[in-house]
PyMOL CGO cylinders between C-alpha atoms (Angstrom):
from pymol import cmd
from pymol.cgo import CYLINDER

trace = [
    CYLINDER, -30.36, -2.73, 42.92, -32.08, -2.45, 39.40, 0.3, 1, 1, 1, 1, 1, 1,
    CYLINDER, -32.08, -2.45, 39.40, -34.89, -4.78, 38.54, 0.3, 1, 1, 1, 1, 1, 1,
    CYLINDER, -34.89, -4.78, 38.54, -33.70, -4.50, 35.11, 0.3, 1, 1, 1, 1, 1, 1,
    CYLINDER, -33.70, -4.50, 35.11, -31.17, -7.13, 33.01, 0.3, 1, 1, 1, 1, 1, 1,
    CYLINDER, -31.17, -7.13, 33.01, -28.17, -6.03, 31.81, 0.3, 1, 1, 1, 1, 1, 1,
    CYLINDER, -28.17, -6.03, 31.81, -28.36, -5.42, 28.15, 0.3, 1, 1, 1, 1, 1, 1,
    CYLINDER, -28.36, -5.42, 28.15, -27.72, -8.00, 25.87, 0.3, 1, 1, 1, 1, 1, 1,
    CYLINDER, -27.72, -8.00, 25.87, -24.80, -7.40, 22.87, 0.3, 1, 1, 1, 1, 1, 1,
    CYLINDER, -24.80, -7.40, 22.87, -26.37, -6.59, 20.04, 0.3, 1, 1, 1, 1, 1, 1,
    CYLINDER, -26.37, -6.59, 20.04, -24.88, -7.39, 16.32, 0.3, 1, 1, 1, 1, 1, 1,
    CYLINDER, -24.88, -7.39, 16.32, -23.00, -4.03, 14.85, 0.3, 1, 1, 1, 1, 1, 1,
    CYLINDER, -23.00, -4.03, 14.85, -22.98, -2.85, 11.17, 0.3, 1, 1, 1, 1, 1, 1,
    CYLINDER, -22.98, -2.85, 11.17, -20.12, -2.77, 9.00, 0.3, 1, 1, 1, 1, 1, 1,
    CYLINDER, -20.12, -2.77, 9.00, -19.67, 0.98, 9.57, 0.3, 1, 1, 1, 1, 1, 1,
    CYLINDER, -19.67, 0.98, 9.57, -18.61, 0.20, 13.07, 0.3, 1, 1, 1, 1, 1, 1,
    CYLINDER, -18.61, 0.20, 13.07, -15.48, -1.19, 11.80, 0.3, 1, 1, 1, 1, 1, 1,
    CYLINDER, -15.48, -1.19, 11.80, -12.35, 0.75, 10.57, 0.3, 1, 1, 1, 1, 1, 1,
    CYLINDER, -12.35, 0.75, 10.57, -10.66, -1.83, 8.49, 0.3, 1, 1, 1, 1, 1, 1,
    CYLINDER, -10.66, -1.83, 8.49, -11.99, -5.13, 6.56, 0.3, 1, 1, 1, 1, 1, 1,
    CYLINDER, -11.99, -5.13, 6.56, -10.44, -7.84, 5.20, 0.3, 1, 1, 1, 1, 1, 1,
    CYLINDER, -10.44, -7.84, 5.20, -11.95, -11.39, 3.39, 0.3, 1, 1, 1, 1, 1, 1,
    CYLINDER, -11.95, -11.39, 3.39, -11.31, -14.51, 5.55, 0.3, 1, 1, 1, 1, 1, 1,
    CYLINDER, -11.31, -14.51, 5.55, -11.61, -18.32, 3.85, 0.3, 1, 1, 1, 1, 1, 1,
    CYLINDER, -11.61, -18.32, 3.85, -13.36, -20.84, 6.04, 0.3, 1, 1, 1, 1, 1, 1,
    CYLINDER, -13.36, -20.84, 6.04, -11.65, -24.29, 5.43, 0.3, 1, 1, 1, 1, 1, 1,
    CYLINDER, -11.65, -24.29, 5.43, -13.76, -27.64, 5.71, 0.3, 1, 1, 1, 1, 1, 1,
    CYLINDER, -13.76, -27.64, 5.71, -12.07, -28.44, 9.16, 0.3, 1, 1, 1, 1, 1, 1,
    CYLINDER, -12.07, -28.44, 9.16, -13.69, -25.30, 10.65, 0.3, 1, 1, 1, 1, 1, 1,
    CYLINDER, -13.69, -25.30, 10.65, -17.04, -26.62, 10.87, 0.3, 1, 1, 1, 1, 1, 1,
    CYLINDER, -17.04, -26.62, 10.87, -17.96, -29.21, 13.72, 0.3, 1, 1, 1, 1, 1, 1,
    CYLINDER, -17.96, -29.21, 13.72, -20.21, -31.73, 14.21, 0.3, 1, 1, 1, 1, 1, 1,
    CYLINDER, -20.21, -31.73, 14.21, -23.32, -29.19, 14.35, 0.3, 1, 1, 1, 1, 1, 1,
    CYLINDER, -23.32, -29.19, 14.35, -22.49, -27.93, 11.18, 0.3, 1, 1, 1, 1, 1, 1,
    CYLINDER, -22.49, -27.93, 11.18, -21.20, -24.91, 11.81, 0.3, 1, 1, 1, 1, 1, 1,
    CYLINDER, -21.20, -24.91, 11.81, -17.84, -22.95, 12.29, 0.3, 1, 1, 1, 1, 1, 1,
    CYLINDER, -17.84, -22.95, 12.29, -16.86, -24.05, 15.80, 0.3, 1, 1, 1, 1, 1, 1,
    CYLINDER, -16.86, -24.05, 15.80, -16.03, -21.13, 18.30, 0.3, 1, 1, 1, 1, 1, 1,
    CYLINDER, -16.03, -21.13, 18.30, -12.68, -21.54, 18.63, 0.3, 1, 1, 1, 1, 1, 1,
    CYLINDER, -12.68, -21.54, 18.63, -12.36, -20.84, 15.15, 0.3, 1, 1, 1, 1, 1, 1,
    CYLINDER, -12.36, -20.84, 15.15, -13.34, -17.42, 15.66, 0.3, 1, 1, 1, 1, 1, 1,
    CYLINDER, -13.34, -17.42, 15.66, -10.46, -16.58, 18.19, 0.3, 1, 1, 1, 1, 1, 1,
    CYLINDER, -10.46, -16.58, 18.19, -8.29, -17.51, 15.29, 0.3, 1, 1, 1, 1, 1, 1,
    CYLINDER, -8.29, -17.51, 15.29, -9.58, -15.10, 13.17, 0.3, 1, 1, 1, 1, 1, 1,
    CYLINDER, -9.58, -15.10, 13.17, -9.80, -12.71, 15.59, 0.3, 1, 1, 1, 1, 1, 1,
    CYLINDER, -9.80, -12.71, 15.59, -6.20, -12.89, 15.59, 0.3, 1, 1, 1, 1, 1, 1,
    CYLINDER, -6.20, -12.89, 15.59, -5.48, -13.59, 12.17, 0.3, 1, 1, 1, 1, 1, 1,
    CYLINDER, -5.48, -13.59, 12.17, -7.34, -10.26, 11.09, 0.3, 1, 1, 1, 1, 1, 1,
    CYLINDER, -7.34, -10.26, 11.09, -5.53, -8.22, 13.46, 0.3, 1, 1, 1, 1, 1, 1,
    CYLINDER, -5.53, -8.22, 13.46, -2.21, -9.16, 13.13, 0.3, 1, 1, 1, 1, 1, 1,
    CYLINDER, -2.21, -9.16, 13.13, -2.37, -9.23, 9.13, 0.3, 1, 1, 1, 1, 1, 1,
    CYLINDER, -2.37, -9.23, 9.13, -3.29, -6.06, 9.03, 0.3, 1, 1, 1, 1, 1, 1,
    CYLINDER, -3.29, -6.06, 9.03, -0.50, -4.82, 11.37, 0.3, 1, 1, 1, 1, 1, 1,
    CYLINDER, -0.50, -4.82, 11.37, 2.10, -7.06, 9.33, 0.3, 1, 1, 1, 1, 1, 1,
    CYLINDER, 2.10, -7.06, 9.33, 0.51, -5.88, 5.90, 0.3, 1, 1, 1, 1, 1, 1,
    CYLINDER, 0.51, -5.88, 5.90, 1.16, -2.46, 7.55, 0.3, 1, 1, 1, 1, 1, 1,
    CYLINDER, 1.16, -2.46, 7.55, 4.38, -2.73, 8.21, 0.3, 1, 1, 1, 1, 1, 1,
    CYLINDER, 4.38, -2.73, 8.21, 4.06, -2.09, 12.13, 0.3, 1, 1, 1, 1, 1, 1,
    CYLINDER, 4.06, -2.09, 12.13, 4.24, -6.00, 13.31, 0.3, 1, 1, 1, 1, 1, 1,
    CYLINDER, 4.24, -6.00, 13.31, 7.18, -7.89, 12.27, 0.3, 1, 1, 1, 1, 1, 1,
    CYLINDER, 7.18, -7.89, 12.27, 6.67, -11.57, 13.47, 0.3, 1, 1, 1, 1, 1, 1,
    CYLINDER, 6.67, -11.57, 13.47, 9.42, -13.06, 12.52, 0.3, 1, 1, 1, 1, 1, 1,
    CYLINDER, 9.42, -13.06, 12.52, 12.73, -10.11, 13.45, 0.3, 1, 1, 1, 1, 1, 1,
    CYLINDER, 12.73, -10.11, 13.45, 10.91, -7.23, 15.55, 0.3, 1, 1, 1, 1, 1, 1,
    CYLINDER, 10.91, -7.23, 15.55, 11.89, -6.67, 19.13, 0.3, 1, 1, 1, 1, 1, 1,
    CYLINDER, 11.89, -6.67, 19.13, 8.60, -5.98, 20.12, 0.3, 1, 1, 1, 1, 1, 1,
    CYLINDER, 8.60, -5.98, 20.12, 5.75, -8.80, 19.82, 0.3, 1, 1, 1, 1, 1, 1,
    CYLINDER, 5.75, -8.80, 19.82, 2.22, -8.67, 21.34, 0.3, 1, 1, 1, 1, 1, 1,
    CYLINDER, 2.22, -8.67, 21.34, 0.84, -11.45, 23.64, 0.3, 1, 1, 1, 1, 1, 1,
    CYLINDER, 0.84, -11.45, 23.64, -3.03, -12.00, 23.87, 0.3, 1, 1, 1, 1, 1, 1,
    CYLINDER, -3.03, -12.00, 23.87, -4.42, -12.06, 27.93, 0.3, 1, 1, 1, 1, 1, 1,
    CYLINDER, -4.42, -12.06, 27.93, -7.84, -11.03, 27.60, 0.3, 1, 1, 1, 1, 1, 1,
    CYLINDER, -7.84, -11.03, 27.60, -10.98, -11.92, 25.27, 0.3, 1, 1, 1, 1, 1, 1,
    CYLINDER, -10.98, -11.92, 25.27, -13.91, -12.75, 24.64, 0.3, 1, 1, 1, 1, 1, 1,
    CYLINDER, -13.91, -12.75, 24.64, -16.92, -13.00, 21.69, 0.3, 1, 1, 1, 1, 1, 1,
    CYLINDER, -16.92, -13.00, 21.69, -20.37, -13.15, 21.10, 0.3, 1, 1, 1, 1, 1, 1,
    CYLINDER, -20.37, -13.15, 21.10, -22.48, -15.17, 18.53, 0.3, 1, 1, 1, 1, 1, 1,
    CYLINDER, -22.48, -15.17, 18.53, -25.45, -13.93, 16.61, 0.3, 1, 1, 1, 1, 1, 1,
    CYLINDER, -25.45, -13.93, 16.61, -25.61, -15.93, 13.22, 0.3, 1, 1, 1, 1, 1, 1,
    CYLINDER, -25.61, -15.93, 13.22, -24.02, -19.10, 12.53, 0.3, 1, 1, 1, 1, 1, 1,
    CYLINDER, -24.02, -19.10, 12.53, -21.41, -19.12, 9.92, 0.3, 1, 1, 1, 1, 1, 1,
    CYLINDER, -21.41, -19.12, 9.92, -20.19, -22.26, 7.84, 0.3, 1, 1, 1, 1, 1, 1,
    CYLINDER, -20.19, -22.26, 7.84, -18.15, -23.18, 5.34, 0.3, 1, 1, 1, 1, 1, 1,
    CYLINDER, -18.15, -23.18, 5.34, -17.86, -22.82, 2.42, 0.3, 1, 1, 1, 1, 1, 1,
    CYLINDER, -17.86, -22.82, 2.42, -18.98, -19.03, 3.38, 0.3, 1, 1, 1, 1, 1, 1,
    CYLINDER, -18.98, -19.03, 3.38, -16.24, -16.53, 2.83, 0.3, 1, 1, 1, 1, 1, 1,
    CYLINDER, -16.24, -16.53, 2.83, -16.04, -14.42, 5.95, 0.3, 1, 1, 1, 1, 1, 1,
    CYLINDER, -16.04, -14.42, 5.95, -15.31, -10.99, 6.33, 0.3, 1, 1, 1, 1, 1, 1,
    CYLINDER, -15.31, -10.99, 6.33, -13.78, -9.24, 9.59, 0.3, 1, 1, 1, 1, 1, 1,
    CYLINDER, -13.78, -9.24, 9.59, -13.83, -5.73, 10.58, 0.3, 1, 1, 1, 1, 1, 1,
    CYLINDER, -13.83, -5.73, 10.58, -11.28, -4.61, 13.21, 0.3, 1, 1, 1, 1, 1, 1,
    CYLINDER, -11.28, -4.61, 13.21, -11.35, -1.21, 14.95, 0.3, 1, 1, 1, 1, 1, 1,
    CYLINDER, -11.35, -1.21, 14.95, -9.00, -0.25, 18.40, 0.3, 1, 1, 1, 1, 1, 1,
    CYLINDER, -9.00, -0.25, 18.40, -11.15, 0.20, 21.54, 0.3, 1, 1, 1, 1, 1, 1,
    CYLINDER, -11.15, 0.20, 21.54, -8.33, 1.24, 24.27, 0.3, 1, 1, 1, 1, 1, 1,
    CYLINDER, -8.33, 1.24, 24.27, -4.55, 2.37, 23.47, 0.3, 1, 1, 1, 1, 1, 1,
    CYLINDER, -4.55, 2.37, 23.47, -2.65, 1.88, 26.40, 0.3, 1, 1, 1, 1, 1, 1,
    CYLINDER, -2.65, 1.88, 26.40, 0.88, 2.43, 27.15, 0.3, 1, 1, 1, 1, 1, 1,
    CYLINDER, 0.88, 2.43, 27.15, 1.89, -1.16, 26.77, 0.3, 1, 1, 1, 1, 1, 1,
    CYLINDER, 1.89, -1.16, 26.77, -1.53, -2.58, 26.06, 0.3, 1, 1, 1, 1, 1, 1,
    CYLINDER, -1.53, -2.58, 26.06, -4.43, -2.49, 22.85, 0.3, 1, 1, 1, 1, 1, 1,
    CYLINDER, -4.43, -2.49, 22.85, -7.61, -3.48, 23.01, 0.3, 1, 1, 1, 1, 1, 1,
    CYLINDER, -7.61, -3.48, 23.01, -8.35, -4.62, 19.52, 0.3, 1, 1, 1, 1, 1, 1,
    CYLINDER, -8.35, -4.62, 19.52, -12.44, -5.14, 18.73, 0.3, 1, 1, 1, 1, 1, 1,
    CYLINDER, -12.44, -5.14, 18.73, -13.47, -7.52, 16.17, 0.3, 1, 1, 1, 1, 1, 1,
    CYLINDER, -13.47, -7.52, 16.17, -16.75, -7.71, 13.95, 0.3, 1, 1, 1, 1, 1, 1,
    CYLINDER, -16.75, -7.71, 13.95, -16.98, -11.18, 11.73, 0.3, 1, 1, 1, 1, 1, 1,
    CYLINDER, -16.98, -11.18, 11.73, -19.57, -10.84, 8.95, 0.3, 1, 1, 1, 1, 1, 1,
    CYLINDER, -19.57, -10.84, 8.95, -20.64, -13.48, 6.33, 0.3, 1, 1, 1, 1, 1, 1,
    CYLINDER, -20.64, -13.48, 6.33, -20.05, -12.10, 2.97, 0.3, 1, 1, 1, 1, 1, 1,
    CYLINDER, -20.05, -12.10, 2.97, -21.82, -9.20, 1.83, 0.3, 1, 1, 1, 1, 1, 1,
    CYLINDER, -21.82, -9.20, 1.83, -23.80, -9.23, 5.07, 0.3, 1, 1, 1, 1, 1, 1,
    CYLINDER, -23.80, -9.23, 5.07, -24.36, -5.87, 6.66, 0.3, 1, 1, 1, 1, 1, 1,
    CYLINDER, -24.36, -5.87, 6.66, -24.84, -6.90, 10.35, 0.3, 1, 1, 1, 1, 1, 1,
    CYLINDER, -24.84, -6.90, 10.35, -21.92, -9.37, 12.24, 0.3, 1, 1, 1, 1, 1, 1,
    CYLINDER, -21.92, -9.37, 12.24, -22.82, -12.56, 13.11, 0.3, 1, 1, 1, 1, 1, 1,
    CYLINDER, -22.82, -12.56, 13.11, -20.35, -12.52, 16.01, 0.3, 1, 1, 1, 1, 1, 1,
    CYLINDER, -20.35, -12.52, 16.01, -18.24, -9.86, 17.72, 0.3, 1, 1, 1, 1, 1, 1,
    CYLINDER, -18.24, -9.86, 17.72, -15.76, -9.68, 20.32, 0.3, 1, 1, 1, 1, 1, 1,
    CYLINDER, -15.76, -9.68, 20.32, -12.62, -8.29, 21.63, 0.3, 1, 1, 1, 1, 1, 1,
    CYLINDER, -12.62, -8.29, 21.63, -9.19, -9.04, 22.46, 0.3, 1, 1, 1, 1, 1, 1,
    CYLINDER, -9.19, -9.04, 22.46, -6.40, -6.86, 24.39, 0.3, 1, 1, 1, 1, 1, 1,
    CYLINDER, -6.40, -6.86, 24.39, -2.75, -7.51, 23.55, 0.3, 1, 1, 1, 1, 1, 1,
    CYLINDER, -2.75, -7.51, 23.55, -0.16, -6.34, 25.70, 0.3, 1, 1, 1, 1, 1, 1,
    CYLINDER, -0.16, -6.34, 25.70, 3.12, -5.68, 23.99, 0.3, 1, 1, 1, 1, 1, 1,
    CYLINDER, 3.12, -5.68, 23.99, 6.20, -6.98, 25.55, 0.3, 1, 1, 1, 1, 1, 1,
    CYLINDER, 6.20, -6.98, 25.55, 9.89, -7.24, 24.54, 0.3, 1, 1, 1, 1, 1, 1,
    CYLINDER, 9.89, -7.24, 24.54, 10.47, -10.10, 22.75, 0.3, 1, 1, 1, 1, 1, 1,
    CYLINDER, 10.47, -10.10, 22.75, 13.58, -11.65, 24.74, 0.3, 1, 1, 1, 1, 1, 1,
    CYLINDER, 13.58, -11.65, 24.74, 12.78, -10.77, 28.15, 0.3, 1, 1, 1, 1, 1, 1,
    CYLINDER, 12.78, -10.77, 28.15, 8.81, -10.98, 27.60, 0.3, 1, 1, 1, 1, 1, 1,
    CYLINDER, 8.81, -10.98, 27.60, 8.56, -7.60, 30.02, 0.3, 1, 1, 1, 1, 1, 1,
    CYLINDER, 8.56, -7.60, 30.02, 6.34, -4.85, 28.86, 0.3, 1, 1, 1, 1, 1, 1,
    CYLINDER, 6.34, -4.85, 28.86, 7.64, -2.04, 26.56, 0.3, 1, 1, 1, 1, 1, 1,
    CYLINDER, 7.64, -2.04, 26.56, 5.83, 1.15, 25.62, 0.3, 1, 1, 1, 1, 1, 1,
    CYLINDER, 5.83, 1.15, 25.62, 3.95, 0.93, 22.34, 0.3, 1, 1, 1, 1, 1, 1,
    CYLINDER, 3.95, 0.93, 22.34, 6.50, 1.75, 19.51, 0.3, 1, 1, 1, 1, 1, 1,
    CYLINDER, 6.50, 1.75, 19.51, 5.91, 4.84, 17.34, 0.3, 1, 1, 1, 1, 1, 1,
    CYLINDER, 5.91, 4.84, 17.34, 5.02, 3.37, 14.03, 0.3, 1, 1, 1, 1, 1, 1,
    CYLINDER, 5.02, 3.37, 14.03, 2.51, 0.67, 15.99, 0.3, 1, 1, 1, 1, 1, 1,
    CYLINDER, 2.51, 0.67, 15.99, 0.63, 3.49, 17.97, 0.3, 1, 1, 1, 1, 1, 1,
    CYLINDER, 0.63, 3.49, 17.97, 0.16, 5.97, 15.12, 0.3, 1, 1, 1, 1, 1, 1,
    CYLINDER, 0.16, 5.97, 15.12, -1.29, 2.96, 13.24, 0.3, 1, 1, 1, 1, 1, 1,
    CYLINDER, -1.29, 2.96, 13.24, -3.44, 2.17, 16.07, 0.3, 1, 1, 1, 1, 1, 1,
    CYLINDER, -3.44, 2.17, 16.07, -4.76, 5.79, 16.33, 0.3, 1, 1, 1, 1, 1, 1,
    CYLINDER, -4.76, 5.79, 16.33, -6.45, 5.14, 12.42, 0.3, 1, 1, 1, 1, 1, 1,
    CYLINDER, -6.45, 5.14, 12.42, -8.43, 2.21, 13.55, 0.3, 1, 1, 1, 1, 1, 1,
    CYLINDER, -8.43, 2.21, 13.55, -9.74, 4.22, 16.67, 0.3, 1, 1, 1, 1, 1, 1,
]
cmd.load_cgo(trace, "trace")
């Protein structure tokens, strides 16, 4: 056995990331402390990937057969962020699996070139009527492969 810790995570620059886009922080995503609560972050997490994959034309939330359900993630905090700050989240794909993504996640606060949190999560895609796994479609994966 090592005498040594495991490392800690460590904030990642903006160059990490392989598509941005500008988040709003509302009024109700601050808690009692002052700052944007941590659940808020999972919400973003999944609001900045799956806007980019609808803006994309790959995701279609509403119609498509094929719909992606969340069972794994995770984040970690290095700067508080607030509102009225506009954040800014960087995505980039980790993993393509046959059925399965693991999507990573950098939030920064505006301008900022360092995240103050980071995380991950890993959608498996599934048939929307019979909620099984299905392989990634075409359009989705070739999509995915730009953000790797």
């Amino acid at each position: 056995m090592s005498d040594q810790a495991p490392s800690r995570p460590q904030p990642e620059p903006r160059s990490a990331y392989k598509a941005v886009r500008t988040i709003t922080t509302r009024w109700m995503d601050n808690d009692a402390y002052g700052h944007v609560n941590n659940v808020v972050y999972y919400s973003w997490f999944d609001t900045v990937v799956n806007a980019h994959l609808i803006e994309q034309g790959v995701l279609d939330i509403h119609q498509g057969q094929t719909i992606g359900l969340v069972i794994e993630t995770q984040c970690n905090y290095f700067s508080a962020l607030a509102f009225p700050q506009i954040v800014e989240g960087g995505i980039r794909v980790a993993r393509i699996g046959t059925s399965s993504v693991r999507y990573e996640v950098g939030l920064f606060a505006q301008g900022e070139p360092m995240t103050a949190a980071k995380g991950h999560f890993v959608h498996v895609y599934v048939d929307r009527a019979t909620r099984r796994p299905v392989p990634l479609p075409a359009p989705l994966k070739s999509l995915l492969e730009t953000l790797t």
